[in-house]
C-alpha positions as a Markdown table, in Angstrom:
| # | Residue | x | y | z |
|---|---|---|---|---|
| 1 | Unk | 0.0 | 0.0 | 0.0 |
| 2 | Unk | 3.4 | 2.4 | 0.2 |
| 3 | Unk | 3.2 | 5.0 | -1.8 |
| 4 | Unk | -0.7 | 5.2 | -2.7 |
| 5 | Unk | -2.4 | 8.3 | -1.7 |
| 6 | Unk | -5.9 | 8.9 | -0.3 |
| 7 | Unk | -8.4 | 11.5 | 0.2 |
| 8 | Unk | -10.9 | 11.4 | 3.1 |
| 9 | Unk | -13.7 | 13.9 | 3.4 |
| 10 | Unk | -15.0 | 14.9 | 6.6 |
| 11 | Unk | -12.1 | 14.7 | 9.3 |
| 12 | Unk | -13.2 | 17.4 | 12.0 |
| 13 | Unk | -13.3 | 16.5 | 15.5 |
| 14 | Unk | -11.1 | 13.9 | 17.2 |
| 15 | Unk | -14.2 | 12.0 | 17.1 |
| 16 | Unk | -15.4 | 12.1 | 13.8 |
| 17 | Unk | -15.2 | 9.1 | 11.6 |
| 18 | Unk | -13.4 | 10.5 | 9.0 |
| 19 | Unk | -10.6 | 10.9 | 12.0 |
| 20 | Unk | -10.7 | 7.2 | 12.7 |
| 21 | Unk | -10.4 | 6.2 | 8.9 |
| 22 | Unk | -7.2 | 8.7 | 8.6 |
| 23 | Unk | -5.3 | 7.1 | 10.8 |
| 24 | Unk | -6.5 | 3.4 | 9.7 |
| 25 | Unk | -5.0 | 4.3 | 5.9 |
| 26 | Unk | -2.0 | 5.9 | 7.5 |
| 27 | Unk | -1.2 | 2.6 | 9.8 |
| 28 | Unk | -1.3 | 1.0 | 6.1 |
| 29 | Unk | 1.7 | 3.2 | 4.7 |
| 30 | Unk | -1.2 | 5.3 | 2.8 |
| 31 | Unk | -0.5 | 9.0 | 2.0 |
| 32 | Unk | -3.3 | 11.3 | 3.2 |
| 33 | Unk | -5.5 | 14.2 | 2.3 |
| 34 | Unk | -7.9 | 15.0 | 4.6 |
| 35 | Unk | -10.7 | 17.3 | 4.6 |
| 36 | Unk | -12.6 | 19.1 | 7.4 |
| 37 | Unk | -15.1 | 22.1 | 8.4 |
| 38 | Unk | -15.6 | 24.5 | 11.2 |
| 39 | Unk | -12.8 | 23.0 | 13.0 |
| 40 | Unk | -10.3 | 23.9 | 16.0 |
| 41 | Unk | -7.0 | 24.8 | 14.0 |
| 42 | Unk | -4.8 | 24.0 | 17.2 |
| 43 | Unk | -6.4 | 20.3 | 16.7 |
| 44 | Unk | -6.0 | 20.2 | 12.8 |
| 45 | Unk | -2.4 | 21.1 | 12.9 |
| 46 | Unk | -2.1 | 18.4 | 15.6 |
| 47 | Unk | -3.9 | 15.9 | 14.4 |
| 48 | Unk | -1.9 | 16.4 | 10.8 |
| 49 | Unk | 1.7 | 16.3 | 12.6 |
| 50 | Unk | 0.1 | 13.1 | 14.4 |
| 51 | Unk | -0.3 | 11.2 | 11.2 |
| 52 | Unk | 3.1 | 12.4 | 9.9 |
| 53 | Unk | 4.7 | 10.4 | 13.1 |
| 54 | Unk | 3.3 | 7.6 | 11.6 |
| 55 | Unk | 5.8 | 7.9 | 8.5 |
| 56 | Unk | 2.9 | 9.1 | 5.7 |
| 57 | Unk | 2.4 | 12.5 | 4.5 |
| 58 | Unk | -0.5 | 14.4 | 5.5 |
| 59 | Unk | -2.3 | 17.3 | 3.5 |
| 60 | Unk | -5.4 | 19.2 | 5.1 |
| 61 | Unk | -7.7 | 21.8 | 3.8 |
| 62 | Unk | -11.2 | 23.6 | 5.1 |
| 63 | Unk | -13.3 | 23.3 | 1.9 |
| 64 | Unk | -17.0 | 23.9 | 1.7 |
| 65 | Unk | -18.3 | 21.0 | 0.2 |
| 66 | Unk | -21.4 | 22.5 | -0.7 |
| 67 | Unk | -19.8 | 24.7 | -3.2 |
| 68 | Unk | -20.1 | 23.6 | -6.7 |
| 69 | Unk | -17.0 | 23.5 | -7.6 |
| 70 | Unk | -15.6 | 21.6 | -4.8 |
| 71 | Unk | -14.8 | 18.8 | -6.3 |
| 72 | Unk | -12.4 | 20.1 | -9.2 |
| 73 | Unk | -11.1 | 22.6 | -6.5 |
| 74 | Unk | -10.3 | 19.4 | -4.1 |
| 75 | Unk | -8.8 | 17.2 | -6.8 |
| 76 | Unk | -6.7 | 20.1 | -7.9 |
| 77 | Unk | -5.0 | 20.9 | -4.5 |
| 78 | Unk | -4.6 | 17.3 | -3.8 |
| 79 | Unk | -2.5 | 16.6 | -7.3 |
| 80 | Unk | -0.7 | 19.8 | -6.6 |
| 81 | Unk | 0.5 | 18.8 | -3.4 |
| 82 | Unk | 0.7 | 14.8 | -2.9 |
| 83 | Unk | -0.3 | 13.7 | -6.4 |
| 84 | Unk | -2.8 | 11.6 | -8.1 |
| 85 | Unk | -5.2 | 9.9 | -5.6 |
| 86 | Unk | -5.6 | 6.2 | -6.0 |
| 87 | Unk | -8.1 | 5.8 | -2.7 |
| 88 | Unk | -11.3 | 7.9 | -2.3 |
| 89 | Unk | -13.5 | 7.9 | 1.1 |
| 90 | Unk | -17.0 | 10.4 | 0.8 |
| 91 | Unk | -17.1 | 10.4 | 4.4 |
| 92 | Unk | -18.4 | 13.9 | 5.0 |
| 93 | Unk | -22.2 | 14.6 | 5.5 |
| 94 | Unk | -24.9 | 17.4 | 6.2 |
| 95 | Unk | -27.3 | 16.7 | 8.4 |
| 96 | Unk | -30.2 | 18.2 | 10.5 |
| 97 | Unk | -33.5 | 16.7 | 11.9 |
| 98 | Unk | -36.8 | 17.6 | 9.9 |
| 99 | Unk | -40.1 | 15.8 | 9.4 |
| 100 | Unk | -42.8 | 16.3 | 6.7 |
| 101 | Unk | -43.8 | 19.3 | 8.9 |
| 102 | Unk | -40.3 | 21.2 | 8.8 |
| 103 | Unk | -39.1 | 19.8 | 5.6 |
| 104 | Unk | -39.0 | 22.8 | 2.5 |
| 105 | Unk | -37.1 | 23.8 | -0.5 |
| 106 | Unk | -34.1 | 24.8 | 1.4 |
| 107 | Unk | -33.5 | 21.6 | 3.8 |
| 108 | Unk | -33.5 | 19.7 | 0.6 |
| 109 | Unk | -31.0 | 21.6 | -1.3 |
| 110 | Unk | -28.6 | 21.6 | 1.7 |
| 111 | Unk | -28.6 | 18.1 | 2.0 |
| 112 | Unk | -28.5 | 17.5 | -1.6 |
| 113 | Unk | -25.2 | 19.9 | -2.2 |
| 114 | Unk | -22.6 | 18.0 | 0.1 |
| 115 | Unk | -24.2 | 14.2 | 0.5 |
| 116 | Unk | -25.3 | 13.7 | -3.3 |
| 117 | Unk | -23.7 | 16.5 | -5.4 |
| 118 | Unk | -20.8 | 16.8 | -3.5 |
| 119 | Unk | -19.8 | 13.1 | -3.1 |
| 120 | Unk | -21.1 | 12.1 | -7.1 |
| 121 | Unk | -19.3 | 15.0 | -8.6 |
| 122 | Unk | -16.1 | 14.1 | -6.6 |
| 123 | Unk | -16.6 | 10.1 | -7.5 |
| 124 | Unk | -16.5 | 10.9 | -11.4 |
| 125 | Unk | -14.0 | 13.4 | -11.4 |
| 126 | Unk | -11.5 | 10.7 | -8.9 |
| 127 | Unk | -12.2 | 9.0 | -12.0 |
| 128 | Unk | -11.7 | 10.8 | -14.9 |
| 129 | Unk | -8.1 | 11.7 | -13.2 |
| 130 | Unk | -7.3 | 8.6 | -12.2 |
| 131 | Unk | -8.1 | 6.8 | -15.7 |
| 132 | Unk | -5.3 | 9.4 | -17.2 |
| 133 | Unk | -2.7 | 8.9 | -14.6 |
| 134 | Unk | -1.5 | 5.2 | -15.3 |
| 135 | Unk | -2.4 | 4.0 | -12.2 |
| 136 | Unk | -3.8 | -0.1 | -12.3 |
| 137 | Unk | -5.7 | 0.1 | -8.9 |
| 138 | Unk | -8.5 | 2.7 | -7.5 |
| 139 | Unk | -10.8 | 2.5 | -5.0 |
| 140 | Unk | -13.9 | 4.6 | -4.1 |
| 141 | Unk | -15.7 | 4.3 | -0.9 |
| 142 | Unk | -19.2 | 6.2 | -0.1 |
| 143 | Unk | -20.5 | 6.4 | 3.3 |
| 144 | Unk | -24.2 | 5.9 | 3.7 |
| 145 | Unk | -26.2 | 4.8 | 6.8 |
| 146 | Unk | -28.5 | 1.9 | 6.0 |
| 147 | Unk | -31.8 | 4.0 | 4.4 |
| 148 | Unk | -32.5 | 0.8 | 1.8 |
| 149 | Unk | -32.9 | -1.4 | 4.9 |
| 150 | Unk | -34.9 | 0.6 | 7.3 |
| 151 | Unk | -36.5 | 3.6 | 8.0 |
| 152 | Unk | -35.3 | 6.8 | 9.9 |
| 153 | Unk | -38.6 | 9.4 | 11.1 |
| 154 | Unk | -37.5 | 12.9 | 11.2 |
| 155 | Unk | -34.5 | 12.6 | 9.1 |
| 156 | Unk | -36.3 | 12.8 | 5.4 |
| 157 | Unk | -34.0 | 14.6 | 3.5 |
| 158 | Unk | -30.9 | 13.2 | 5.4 |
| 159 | Unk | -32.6 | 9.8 | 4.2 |
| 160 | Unk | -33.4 | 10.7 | 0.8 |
| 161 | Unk | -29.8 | 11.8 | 0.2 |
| 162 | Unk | -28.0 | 9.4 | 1.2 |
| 163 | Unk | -30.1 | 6.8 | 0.3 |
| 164 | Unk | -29.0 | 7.5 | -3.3 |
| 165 | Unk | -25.7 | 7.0 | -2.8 |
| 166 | Unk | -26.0 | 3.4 | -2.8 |
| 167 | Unk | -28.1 | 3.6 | -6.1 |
| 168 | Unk | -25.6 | 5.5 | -7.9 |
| 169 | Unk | -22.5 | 3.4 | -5.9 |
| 170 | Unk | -23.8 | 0.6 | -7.9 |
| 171 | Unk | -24.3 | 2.2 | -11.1 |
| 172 | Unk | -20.9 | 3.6 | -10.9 |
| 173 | Unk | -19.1 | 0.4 | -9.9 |
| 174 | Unk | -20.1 | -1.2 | -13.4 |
| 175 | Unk | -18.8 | 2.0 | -15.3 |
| 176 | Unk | -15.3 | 1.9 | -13.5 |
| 177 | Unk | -14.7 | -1.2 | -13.2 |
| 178 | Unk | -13.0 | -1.4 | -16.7 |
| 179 | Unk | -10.8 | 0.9 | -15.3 |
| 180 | Unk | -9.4 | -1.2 | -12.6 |
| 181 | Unk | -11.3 | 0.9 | -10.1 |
| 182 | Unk | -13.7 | -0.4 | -7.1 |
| 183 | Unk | -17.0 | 1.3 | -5.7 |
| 184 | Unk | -18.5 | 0.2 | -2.8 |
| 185 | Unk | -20.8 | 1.9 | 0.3 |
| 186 | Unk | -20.6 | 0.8 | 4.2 |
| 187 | Unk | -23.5 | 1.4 | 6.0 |
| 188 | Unk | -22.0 | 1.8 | 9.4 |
| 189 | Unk | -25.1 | 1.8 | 11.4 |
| 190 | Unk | -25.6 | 4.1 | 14.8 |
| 191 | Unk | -22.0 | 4.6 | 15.5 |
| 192 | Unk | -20.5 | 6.7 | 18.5 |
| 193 | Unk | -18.9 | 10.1 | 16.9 |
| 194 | Unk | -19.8 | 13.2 | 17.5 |
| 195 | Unk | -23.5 | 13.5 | 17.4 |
| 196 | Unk | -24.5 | 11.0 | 20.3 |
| 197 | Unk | -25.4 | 12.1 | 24.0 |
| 198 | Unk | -25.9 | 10.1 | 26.8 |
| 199 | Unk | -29.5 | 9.8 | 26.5 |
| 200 | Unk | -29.5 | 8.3 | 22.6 |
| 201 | Unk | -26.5 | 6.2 | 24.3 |
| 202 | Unk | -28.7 | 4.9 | 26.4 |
| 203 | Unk | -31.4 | 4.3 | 24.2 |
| 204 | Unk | -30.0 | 2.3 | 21.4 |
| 205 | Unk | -27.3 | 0.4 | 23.7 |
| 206 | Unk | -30.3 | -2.4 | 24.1 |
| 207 | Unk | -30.6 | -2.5 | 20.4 |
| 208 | Unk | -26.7 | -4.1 | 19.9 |
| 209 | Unk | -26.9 | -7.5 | 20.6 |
| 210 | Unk | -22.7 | -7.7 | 21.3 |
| 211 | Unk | -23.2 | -5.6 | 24.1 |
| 212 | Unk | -22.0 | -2.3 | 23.3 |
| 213 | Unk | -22.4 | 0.7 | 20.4 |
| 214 | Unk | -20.6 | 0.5 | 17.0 |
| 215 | Unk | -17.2 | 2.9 | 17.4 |
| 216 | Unk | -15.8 | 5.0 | 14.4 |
| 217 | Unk | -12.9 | 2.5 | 14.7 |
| 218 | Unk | -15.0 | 0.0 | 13.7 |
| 219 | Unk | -16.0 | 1.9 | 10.5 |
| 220 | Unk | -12.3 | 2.6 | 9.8 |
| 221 | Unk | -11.4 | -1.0 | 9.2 |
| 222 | Unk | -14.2 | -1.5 | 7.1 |
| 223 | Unk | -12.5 | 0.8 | 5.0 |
| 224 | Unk | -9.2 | -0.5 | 5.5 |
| 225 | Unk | -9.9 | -3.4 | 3.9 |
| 226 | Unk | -12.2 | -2.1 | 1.4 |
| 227 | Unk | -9.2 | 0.0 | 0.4 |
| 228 | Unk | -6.6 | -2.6 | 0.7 |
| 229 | Unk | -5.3 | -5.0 | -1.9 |
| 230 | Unk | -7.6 | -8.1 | -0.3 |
| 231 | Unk | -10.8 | -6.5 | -1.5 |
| 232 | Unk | -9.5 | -6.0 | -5.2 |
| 233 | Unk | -12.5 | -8.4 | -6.2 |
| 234 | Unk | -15.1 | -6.8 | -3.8 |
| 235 | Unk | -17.5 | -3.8 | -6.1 |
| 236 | Unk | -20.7 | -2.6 | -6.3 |
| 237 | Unk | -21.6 | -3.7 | -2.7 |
| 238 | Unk | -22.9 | -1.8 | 0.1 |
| 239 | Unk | -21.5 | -3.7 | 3.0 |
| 240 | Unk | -23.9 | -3.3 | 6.6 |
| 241 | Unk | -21.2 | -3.3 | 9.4 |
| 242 | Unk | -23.9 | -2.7 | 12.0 |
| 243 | Unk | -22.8 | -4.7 | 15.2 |
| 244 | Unk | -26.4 | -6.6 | 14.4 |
| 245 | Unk | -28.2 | -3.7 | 15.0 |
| 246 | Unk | -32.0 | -4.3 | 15.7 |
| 247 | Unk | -34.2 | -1.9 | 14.1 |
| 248 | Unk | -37.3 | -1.0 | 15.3 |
């Protein structure tokens, strides 16, 4: 894996999942480029001199994903300064709670700019980059949290939006897999980052039948492996790592 490069959306907090999936790659001799918003600049600069002790470089930047133009913007700065990306993880989301009595125009469109447009446009211009650059091996990984196998009240655009990732993860597999790359979602299920409290803690705990809530390092070696040369055969799939989560 020495000398492949990676770009991971959606690395804030010391929490967040995109965090925990840095430093996974890294252990695997990966290059990084991470992405992050709204964040504590003491902490970025630390956390980016934390995965350069761990003998990969490290890129950051604070994009707005929502921004149309992320995507070229992103892939840009990335060739600039580590060069062309072999490993892609849409792990950054936008999320808020709605319901049909709060959802409007402007919900929608907030949702739809970083989880669909954002994470689509990036996908097929990975792609387009990639099938220029000589590289043999590429792998995309989306992030989506399990909408085509249950239902989540009060979060209808967050559902609708992610929900078609996995659609178009599929779709997109088929077209890049001539190209020697892989697509594949993980559904991670309730997992403990940054937007748990003690009370939704509580309340889904009962729910995981191996005793305890699903971690962001749990995630993270899903996409290890996903991204590692062992899952060279594994595309189009979107891969529930729930912890047997029981819904409902």
């Amino acid at each position: 894996m020495k000398n492949k490069i990676a770009i991971i959306t959606g690395a804030s907090s010391p929490r967040d999942i995109g965090t925990a999936i840095c430093r996974k790659l890294a252990s695997q001799g990966i290059d990084i480029f991470f992405t992050h918003w709204n964040s504590d600049e003491v902490w970025i600069d630390s956390f980016q001199q934390e995965v350069i002790r761990m003998g990969v470089r490290c890129e950051e930047i604070q994009i707005d994903l929502s921004d149309k133009n992320a995507a070229s913007e992103l892939l840009n700065i990335v060739s600039n300064r580590l060069g062309i990306p072999s490993i892609l993880v849409n792990n950054a989301a936008h999320s808020i709670s709605d319901g049909y009595s709060k959802l409007n125009a402007e919900i929608l469109d907030d949702h739809y700019k970083v989880n669909m447009r954002s994470s689509f446009l990036q996908c097929v211009e990975f792609a387009r980059r990639f099938e220029k650059s000589g590289l043999e091996e590429g792998r995309i990984i989306n992030m989506t949290s399990g909408q085509d196998i249950g239902p989540m009240p009060g979060e209808l655009a967050y559902v609708a939006t992610k929900g078609a990732i996995s659609a178009f993860s599929r779709s997109l597999s088929q077209e890049l897999a001539p190209l020697g790359i892989t697509v594949n979602a993980i559904n991670p299920g309730p997992t403990d980052s940054t937007w748990m409290t003690d009370e939704i803690r509580k309340h889904l705990l009962p729910k995981f039948p191996m005793g305890r809530i699903g971690t962001p390092d749990d995630v993270a070696n899903i996409v290890g492996f996903l991204a590692s040369n062992d899952a060279k055969w594994v595309t189009g799939q979107v891969i529930h790592s729930e912890g047997g989560f029981i819904r409902g």
